[in-house]
C-alpha positions as CSV (number, residue, x, y, z in Angstrom):
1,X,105.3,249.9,223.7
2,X,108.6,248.9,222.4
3,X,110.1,246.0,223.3
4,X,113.6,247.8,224.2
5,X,111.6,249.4,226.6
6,X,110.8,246.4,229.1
7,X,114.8,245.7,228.4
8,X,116.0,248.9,229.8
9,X,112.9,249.3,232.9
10,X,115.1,245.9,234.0
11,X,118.5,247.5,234.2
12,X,117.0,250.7,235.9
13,X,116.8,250.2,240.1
14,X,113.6,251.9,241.7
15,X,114.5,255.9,242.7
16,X,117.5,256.0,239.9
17,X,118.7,259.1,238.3
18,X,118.3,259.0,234.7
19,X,119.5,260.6,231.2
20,X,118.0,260.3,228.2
21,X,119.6,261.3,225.3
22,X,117.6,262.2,222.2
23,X,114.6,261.5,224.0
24,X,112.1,261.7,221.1
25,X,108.3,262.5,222.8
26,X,109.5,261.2,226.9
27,X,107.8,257.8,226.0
28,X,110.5,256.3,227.9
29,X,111.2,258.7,230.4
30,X,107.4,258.4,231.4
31,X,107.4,254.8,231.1
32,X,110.3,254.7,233.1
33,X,108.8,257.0,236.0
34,X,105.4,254.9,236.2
35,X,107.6,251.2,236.9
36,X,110.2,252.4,237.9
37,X,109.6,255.9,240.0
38,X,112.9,257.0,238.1
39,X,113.8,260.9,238.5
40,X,114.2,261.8,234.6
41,X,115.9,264.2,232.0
42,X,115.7,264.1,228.6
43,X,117.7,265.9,225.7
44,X,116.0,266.6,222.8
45,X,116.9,268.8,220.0
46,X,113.9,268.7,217.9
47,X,111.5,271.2,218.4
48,X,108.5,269.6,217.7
49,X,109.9,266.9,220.3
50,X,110.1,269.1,222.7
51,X,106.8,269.9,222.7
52,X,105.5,266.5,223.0
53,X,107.4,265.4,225.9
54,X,106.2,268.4,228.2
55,X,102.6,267.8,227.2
56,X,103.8,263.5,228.1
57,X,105.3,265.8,231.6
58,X,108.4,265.1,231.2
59,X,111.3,267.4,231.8
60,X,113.3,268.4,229.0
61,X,116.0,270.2,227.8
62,X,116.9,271.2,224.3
63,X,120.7,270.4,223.3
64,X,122.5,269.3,220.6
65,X,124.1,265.5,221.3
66,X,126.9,266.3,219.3
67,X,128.1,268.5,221.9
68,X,129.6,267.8,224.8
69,X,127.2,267.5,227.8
70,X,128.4,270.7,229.3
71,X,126.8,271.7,232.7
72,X,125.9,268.0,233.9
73,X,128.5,267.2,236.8
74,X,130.9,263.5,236.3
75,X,128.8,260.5,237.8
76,X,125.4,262.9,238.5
77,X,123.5,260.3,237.1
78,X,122.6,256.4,237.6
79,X,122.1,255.7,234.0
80,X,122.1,257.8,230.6
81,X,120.2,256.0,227.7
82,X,120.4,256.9,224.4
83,X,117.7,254.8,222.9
84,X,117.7,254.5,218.5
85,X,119.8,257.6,218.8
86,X,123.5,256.5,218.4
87,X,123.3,256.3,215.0
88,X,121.8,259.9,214.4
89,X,124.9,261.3,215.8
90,X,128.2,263.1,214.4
91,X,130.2,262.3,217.3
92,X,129.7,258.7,218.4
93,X,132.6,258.7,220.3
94,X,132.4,261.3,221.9
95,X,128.8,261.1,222.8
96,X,129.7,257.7,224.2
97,X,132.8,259.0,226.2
98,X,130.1,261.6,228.0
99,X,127.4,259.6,228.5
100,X,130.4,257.4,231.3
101,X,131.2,260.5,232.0
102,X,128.0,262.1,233.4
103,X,126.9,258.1,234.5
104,X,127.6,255.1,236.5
105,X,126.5,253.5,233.1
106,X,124.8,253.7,230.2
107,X,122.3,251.9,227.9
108,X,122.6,251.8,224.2
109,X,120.3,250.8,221.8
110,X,120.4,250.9,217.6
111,X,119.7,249.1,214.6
112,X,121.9,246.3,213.5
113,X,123.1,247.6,209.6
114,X,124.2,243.9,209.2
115,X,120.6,242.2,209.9
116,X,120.2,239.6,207.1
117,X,117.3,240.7,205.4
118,X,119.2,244.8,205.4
119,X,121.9,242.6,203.3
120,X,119.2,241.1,201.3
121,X,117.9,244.9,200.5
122,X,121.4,246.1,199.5
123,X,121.9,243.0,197.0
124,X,118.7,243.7,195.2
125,X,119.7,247.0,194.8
126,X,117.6,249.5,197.2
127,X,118.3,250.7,201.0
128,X,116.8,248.4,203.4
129,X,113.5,249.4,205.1
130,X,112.0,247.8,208.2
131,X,110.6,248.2,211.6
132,X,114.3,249.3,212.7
133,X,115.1,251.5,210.0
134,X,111.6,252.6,209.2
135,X,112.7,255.8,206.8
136,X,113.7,255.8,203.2
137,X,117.3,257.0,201.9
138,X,116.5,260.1,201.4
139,X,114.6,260.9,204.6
140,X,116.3,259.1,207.4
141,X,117.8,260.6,210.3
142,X,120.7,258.1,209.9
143,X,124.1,259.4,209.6
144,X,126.3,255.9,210.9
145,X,125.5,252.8,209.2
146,X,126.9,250.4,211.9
147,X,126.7,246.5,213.0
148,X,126.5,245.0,216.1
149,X,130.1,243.8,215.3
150,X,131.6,247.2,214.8
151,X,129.8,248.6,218.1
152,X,131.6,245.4,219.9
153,X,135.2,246.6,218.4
154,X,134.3,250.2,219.3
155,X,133.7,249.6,222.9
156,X,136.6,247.2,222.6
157,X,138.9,250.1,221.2
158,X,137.7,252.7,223.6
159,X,137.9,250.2,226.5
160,X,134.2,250.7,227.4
161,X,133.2,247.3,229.1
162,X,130.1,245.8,227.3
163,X,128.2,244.6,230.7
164,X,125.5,243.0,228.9
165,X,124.1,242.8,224.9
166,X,121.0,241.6,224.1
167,X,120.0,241.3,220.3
168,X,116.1,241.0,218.8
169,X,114.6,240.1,215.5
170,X,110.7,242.2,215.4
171,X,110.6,241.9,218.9
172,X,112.1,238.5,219.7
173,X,115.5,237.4,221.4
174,X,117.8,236.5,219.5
175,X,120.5,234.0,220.9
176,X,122.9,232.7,218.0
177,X,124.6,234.8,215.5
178,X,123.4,238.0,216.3
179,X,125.0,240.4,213.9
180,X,123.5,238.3,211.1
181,X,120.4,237.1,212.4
182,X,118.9,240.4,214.9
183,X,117.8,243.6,213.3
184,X,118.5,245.2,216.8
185,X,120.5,245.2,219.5
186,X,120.7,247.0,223.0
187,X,123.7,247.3,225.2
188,X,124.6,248.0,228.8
189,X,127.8,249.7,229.4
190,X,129.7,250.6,231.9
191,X,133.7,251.6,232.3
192,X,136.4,248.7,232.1
């Protein structure tokens, strides 16, 4: 299990309503249901995806992130999570500006483009690979290439109140310098 998952099953309450956006397989919508007896929805757009979270029994619905999250009412939901999504997305605004929309909050979570050893990569001439960003150049799913510093002056800009950031290296909590030292990081927003 991935260790953004324990993060997030602490910010959910018991019986919540939750969203979550590009929802890969419903790993963490199922994971969610069994500590936290959530009531789930996912969004997935792959096909294959969808597939895999109804054989994990999770309910799904096929939409494209980049749109607007017509038909879901203002506030319906307790949380909407868009777990190593945000940067797979055209619209990361406006993804972000629906997600407080259709929530009370929501959680974000996404590979730090400044992590040290992504630097390291880029000076010796290649695209950084790791455990974050597991695909190559020419296969990744990747469209932003973003730090945790630029998602802080985002949420700044768009006066989205960053409620709590955590930031990991492989797994492990990482306290000082984060958009240097953590490969990761995973937020919990709400409206200012």
């Amino acid at each position: 299990m991935r260790y953004d998952y324990e993060v997030i099953a602490e910010w959910i309450a018991p019986g919540e309503k939750v969203l979550d956006l590009g929802c890969g397989d419903g790993s963490l919508l199922r994971h969610l249901t069994e500590v936290r007896q959530i009531c789930g929805y996912g969004v997935e757009n792959d096909p294959e995806k969808l597939l895999a979270c109804v054989k994990n029994g999770v309910n799904v619905i096929q939409m494209d992130l980049d749109k607007e999250l017509e038909g879901f009412e203002n506030g319906f939901f307790d949380h909407v999570i868009m777990s190593f999504s945000l940067q797979a997305v055209h619209n990361t605004q406006g993804v972000l500006a629906e997600m407080l929309r259709v929530g009370r909050e929501a959680v974000v979570s996404f590979p730090n483009f400044g992590y040290w050893r992504h630097r390291q990569s880029i000076l010796n001439g290649r695209m950084p690979v790791s455990e974050s960003l597991p695909h190559q150049w020419f296969n990744t799913p990747n469209i932003r290439f973003f730090t945790i510093a630029d998602f802080d002056a985002l949420c700044e800009r768009n006066g989205i109140a960053i409620r709590e950031r955590l930031a990991f290296d492989e797994g492990k909590l990482v306290l000082e310098e984060p958009n240097f030292l953590a490969s990761a990081a995973v937020y919990r927003l709400g409206r200012d």
